[in-house]
Every structure is written in structure tokens, then in C-alpha cells.
VOMITI-47369 format. One record per residue: residue number from 0; residue in three letters; x, y, z of N, C-alpha, C, O, CB in turn. Coordinates in nm, 2 decimals. Glycine has a CB too. Example, Ala and Ser with C-alpha at 12.3 -4.5 7.8 and 13.67 -1.06 7.14 Angstrom:
2
(pt 0; Ala; (1.32; -0.57; 0.78); (1.23; -0.45; 0.78); (1.32; -0.33; 0.78); (1.42; -0.33; 0.85); (1.13; -0.45; 0.90))
(pt 1; Ser; (1.28; -0.22; 0.71); (1.37; -0.11; 0.71); (1.29; 0.00; 0.79); (1.34; 0.11; 0.80); (1.41; -0.06; 0.57))
***
This chain:
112
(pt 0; Unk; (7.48; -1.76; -5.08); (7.58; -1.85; -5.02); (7.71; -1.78; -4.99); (7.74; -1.67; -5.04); (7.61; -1.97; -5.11))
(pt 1; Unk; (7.79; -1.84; -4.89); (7.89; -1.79; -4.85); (7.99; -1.75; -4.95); (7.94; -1.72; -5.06); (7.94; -1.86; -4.75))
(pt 2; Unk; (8.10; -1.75; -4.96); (8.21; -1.70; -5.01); (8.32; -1.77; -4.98); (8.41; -1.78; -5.06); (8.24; -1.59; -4.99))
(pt 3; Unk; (8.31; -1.84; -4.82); (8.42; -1.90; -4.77); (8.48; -2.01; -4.88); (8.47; -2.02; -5.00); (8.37; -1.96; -4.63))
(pt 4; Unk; (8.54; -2.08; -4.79); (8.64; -2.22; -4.88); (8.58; -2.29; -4.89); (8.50; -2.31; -4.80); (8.75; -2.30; -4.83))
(pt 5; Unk; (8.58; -2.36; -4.99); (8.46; -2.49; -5.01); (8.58; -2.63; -4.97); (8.67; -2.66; -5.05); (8.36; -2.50; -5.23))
(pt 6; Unk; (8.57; -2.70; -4.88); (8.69; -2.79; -4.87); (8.64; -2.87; -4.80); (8.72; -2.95; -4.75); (8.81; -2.76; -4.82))
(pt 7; Unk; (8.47; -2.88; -4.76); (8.44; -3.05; -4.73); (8.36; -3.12; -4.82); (8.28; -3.05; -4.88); (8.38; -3.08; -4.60))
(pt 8; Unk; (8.36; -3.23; -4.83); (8.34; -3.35; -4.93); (8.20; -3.41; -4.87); (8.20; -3.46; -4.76); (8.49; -3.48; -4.92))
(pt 9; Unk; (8.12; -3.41; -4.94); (8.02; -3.53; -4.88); (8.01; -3.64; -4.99); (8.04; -3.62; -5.11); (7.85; -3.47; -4.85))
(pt 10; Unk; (7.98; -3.76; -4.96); (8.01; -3.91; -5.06); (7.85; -3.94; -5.04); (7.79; -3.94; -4.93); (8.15; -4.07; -5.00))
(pt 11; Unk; (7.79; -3.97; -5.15); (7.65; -4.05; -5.16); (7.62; -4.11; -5.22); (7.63; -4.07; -5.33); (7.55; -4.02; -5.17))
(pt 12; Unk; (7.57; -4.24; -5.20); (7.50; -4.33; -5.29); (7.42; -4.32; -5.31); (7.36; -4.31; -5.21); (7.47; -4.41; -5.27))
(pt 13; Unk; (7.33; -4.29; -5.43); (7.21; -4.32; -5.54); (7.22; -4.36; -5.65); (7.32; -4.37; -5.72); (7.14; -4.23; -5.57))
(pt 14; Unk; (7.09; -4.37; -5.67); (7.01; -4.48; -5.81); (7.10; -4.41; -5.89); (7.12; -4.29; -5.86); (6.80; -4.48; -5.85))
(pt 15; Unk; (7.19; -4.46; -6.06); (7.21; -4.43; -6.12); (7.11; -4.33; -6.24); (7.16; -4.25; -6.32); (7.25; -4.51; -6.11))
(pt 16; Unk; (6.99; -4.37; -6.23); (6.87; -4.30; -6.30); (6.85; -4.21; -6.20); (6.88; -4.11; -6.27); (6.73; -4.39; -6.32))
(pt 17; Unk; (6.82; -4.16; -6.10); (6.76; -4.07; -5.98); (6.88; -3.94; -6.00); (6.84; -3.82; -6.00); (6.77; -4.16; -5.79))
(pt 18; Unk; (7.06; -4.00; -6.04); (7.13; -3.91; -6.08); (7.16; -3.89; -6.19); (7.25; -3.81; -6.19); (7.21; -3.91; -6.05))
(pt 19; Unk; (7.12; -3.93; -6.30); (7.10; -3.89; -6.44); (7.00; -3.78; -6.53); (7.04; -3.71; -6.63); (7.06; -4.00; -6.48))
(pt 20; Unk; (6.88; -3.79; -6.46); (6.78; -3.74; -6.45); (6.79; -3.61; -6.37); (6.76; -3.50; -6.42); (6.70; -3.82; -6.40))
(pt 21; Unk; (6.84; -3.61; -6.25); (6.83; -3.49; -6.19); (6.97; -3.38; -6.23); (6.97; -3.27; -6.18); (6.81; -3.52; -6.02))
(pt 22; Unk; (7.09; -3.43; -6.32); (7.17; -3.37; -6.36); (7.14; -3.31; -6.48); (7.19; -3.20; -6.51); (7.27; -3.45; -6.36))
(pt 23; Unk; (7.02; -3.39; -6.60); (6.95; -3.33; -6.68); (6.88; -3.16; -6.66); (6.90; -3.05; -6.69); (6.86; -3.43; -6.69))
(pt 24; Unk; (6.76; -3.25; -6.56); (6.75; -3.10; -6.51); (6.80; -3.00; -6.46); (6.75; -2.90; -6.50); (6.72; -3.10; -6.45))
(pt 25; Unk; (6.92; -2.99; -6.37); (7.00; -2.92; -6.34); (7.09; -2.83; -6.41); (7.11; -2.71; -6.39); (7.04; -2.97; -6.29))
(pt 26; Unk; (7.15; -2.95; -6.53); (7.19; -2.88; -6.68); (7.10; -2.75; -6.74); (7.14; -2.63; -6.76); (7.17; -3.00; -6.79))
(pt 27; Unk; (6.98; -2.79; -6.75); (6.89; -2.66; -6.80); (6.84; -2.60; -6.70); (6.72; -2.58; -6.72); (6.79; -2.69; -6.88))
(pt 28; Unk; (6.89; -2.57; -6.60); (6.84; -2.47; -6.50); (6.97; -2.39; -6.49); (6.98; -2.27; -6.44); (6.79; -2.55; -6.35))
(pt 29; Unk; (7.12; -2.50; -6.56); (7.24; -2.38; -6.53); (7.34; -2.41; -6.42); (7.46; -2.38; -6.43); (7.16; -2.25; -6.49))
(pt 30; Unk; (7.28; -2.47; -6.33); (7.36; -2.55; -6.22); (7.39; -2.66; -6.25); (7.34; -2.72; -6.35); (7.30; -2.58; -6.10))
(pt 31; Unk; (7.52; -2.73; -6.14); (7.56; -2.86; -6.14); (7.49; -2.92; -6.01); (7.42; -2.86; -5.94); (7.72; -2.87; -6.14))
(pt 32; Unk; (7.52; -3.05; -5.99); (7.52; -3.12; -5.87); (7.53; -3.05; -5.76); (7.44; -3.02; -5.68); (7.60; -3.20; -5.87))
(pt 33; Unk; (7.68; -3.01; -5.75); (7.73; -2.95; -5.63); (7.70; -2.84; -5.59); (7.72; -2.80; -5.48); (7.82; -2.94; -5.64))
(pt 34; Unk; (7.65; -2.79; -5.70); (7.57; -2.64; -5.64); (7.41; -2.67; -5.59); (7.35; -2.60; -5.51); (7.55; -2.51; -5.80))
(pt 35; Unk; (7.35; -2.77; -5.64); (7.27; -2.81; -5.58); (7.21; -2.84; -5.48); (7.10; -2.82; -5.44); (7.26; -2.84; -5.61))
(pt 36; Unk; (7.31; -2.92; -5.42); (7.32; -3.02; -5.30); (7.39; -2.90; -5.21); (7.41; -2.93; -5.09); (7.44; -3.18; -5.32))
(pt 37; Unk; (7.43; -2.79; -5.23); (7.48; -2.67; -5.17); (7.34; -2.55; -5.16); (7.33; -2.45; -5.08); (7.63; -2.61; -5.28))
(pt 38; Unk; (7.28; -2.59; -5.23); (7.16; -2.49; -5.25); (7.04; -2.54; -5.13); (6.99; -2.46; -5.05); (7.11; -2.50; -5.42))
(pt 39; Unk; (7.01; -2.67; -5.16); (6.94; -2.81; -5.08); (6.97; -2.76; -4.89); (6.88; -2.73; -4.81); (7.07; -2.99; -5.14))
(pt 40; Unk; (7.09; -2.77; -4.88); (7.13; -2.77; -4.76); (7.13; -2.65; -4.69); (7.11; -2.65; -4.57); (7.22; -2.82; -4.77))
(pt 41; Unk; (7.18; -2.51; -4.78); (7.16; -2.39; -4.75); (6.98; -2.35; -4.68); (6.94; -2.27; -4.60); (7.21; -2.32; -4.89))
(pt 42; Unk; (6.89; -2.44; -4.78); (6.74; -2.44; -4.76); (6.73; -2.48; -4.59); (6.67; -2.43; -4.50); (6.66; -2.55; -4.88))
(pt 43; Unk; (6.80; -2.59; -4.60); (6.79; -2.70; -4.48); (6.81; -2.55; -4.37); (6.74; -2.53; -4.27); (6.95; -2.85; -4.47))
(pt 44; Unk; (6.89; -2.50; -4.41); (6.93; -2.46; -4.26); (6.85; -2.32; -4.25); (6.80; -2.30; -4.14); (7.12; -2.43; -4.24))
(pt 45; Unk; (6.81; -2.19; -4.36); (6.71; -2.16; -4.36); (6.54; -2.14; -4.28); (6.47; -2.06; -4.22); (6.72; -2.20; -4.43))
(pt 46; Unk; (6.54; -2.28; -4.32); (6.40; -2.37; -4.25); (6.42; -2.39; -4.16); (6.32; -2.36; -4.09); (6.34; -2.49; -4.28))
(pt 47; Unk; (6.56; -2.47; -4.08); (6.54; -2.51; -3.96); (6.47; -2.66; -4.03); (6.38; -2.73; -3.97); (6.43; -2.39; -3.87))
(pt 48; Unk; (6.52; -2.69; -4.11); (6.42; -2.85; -4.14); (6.44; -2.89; -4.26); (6.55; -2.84; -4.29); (6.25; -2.86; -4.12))
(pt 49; Unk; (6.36; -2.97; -4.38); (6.35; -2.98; -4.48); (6.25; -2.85; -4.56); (6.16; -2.80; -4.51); (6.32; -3.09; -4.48))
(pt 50; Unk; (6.29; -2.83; -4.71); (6.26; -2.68; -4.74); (6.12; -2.75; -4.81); (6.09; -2.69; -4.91); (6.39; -2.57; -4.86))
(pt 51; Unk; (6.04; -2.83; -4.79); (5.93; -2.92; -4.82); (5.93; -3.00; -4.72); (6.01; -3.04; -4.64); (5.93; -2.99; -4.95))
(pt 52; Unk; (5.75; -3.03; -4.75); (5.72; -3.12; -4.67); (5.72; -3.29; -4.68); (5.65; -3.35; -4.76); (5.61; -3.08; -4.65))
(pt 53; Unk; (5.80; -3.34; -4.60); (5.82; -3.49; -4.60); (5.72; -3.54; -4.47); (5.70; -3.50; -4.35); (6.00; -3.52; -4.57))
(pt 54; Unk; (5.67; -3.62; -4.55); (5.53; -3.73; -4.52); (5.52; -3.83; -4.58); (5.57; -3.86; -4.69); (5.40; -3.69; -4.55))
(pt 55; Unk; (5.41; -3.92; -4.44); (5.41; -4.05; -4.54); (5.28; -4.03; -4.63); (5.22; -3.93; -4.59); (5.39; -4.21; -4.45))
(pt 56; Unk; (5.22; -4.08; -4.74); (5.13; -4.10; -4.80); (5.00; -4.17; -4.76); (5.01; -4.28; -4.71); (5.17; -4.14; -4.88))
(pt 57; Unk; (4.86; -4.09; -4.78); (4.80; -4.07; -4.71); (4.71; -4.21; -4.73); (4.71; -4.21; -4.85); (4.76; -3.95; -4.71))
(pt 58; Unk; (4.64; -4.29; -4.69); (4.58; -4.42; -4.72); (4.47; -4.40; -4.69); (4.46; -4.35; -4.58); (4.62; -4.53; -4.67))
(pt 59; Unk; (4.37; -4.42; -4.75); (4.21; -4.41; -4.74); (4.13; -4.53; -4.69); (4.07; -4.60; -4.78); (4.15; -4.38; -4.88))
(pt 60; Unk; (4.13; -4.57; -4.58); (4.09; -4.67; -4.49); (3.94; -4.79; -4.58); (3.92; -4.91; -4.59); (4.03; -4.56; -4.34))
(pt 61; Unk; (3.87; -4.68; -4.63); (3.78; -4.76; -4.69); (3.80; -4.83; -4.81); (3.74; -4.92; -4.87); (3.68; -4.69; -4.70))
(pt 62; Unk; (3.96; -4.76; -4.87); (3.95; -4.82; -5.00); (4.04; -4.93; -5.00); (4.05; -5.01; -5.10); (3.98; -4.74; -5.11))
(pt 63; Unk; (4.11; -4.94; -4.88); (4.18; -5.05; -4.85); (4.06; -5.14; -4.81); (4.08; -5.26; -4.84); (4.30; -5.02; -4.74))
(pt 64; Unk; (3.95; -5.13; -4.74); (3.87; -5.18; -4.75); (3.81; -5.28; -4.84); (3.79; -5.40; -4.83); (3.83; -5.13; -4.73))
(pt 65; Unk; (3.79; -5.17; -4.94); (3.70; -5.21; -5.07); (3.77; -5.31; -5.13); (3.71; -5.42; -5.16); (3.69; -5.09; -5.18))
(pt 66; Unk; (3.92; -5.29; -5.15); (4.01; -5.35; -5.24); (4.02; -5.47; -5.14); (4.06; -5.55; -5.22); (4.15; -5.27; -5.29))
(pt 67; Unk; (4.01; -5.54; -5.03); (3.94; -5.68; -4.99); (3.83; -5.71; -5.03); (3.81; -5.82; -5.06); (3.93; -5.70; -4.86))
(pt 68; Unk; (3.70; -5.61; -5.04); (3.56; -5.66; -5.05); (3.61; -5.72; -5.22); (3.56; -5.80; -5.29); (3.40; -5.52; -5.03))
(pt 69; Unk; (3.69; -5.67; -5.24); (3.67; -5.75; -5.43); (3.79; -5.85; -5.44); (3.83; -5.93; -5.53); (3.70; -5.60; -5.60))
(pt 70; Unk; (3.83; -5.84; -5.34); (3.91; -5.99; -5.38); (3.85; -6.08; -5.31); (3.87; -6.19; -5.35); (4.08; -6.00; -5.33))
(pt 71; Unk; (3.74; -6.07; -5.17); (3.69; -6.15; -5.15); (3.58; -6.20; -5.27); (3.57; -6.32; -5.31); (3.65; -6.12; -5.04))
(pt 72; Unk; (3.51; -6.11; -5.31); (3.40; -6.13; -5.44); (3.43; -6.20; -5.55); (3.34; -6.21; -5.64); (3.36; -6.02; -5.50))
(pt 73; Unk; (3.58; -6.25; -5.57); (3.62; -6.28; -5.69); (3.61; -6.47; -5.66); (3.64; -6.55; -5.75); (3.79; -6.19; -5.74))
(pt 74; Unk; (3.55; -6.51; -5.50); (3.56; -6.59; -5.51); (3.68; -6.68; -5.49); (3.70; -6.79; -5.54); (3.52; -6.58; -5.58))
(pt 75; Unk; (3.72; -6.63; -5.42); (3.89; -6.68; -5.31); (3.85; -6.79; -5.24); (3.74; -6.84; -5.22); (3.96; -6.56; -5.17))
(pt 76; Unk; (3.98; -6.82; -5.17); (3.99; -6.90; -5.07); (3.99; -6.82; -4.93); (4.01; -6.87; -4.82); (4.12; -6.99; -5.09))
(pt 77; Unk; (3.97; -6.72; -4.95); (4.04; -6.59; -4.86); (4.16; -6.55; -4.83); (4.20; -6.46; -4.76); (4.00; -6.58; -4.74))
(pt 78; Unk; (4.24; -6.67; -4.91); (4.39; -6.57; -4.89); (4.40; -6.49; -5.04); (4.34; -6.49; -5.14); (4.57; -6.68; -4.86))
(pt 79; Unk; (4.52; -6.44; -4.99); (4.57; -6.29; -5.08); (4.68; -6.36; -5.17); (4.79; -6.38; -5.11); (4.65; -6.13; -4.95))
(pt 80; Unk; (4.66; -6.39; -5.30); (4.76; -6.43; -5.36); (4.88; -6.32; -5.36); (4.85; -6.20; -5.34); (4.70; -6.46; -5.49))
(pt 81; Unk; (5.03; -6.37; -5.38); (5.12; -6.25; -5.35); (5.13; -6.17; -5.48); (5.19; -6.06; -5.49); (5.27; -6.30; -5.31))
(pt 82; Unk; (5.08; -6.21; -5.58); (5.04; -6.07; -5.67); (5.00; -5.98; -5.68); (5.03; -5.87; -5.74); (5.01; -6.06; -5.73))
(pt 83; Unk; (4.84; -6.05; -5.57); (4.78; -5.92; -5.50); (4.84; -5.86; -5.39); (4.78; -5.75; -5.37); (4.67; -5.94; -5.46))
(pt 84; Unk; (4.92; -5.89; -5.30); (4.97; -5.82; -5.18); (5.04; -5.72; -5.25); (5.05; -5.61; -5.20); (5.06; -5.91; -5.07))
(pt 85; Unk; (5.10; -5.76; -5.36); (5.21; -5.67; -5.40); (5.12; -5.58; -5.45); (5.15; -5.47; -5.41); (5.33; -5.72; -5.50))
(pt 86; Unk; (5.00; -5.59; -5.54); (4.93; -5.43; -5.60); (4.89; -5.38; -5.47); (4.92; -5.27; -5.45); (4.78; -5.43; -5.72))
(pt 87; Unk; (4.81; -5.45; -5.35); (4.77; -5.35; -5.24); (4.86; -5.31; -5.18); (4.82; -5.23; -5.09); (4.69; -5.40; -5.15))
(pt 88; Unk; (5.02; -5.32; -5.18); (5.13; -5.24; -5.15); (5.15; -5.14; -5.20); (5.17; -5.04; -5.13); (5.22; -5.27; -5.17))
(pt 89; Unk; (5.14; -5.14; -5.30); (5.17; -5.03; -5.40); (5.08; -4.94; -5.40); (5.12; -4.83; -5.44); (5.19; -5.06; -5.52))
(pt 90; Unk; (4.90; -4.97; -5.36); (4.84; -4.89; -5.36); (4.90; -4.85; -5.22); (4.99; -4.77; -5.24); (4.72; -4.92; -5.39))
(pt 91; Unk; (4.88; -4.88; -5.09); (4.92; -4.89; -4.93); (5.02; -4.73; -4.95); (4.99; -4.61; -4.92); (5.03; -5.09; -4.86))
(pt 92; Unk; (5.12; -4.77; -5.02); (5.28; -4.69; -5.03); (5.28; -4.54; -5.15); (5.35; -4.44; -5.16); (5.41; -4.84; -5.13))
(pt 93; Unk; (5.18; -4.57; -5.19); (5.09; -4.45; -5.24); (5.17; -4.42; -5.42); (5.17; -4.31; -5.47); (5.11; -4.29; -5.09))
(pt 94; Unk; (5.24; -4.56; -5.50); (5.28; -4.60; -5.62); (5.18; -4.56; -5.71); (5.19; -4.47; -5.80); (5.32; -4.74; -5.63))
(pt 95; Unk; (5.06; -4.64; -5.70); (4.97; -4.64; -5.78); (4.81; -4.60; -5.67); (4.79; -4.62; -5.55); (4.99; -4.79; -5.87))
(pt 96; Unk; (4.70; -4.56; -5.77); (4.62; -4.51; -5.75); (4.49; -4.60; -5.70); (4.50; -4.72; -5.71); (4.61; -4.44; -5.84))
(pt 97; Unk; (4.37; -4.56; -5.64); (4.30; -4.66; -5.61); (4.23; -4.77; -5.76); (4.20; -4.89; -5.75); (4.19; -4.59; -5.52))
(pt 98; Unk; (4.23; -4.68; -5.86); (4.14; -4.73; -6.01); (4.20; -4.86; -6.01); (4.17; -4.97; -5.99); (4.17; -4.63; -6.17))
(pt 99; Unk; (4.35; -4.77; -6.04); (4.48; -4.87; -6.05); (4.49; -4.98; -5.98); (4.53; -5.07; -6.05); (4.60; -4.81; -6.03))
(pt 100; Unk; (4.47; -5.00; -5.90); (4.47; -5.10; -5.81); (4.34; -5.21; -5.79); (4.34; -5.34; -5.78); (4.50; -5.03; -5.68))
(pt 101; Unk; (4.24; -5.13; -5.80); (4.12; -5.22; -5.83); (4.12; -5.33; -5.95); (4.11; -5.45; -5.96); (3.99; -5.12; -5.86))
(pt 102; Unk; (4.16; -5.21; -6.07); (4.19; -5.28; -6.21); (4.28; -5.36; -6.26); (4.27; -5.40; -6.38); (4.20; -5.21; -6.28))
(pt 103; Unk; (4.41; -5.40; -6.15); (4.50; -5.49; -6.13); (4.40; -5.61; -6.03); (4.43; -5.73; -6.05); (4.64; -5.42; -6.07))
(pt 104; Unk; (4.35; -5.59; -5.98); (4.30; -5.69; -5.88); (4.21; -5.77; -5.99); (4.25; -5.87; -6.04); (4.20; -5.62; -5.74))
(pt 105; Unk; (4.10; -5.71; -6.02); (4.01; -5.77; -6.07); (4.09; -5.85; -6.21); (4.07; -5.97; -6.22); (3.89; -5.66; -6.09))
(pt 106; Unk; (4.18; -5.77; -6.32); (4.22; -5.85; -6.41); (4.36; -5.97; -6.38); (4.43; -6.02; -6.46); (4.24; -5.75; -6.51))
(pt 107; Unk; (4.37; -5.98; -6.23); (4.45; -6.05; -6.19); (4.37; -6.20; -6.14); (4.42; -6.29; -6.08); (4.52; -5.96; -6.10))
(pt 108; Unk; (4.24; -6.19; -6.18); (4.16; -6.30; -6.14); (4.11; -6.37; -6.26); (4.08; -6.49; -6.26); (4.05; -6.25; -6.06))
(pt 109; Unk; (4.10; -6.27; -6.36); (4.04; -6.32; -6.48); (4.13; -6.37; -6.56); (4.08; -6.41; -6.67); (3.98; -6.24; -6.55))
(pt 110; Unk; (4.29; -6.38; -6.55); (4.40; -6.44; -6.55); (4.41; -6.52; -6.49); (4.52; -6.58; -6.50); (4.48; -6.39; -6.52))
(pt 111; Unk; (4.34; -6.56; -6.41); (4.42; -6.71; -6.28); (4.31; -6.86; -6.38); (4.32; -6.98; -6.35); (4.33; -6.68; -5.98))
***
């Protein structure tokens, strides 16, 4: 990194946990924040981009599939109760896994 003056300010909002956590880490690596977010950006420019790859999460067509064939099997009306929209989100958004999601579905029936 340069040497020059450090005399501009950037302001950001985040999760109070997202900055707690990553100041932990940082602590035991020896850096602060600001060297971070100076390190981050030095990458940026480096690359020409982000110094990793940013993507969406990848969805497996059949298992979004699947995870209707068993909510239909459980004996529906054929709508999607919103407890289930919300686990096949989470699977969709790539939160939780397919197991995971099957195994919320199905014990979300034996609950109703």
C-alpha cells in the first residue's frame, strides 16, 4: 500500500454481528478494520474486480423438483403452506441443504 495521506472517509452500514465477528478475526490476524477495508479494496483494484468470486448459488432443478413431489405426497390441497415456501427459499437461496429441506418438509406435515 501506498504511503500517501490517508484523508478520505468511507461510512457503512452493517449487521452489528457481521462487525463483531469480523473485528474478532481481524484482531488475531493483527489488523484493524481499516486496514482491512484498505487491504479489500487495494485487491479490488489489483483484479480489476472482486478478489473472489461473487455468484449466485447454484440450484439443482430436480431437487426443487423433488421437494414438490413430497409436498404433493404428503397429501395437500396443492398449495404450499408459507412454512413451506419459506424452507424451499432457503433451500432456492442456497441457506440450507437439500436433506435439510426435505427433512423440514416432511416434519412440517407430521406437525400440521
Amino acid at each position: 500500500m501506498s504511503k500517501e495521506n490517508k484523508n478520505e472517509l468511507i461510512h457503512i452500514r452493517i449487521e452489528p454481528t457481521v462487525k463483531e465477528k469480523s473485528e474478532d478475526i481481524f484482531q488475531k490476524l493483527g489488523i484493524n478494520m481499516s486496514y482491512a477495508v484498505s487491504l479489500f479494496l487495494n485487491q479490488v483494484i489489483l483484479k480489476n474486480g472482486f478478489p473472489f468470486n461473487v455468484e449466485l448459488p447454484q440450484v439443482n432443478e430436480t431437487e426443487v423438483e423433488a421437494l414438490a413431489k413430497i409436498i404433493e405426497s404428503t397429501g395437500g390441497n396443492g398449495e404450499v403452506s408459507e412454512k413451506n415456501q419459506k424452507i424451499i427459499h432457503l433451500f432456492a437461496t442456497g441457506d440450507i441443504d437439500y436433506e435439510t429441506a426435505v427433512f423440514a418438509i416432511k416434519r412440517s406435515f407430521i406437525r400440521q
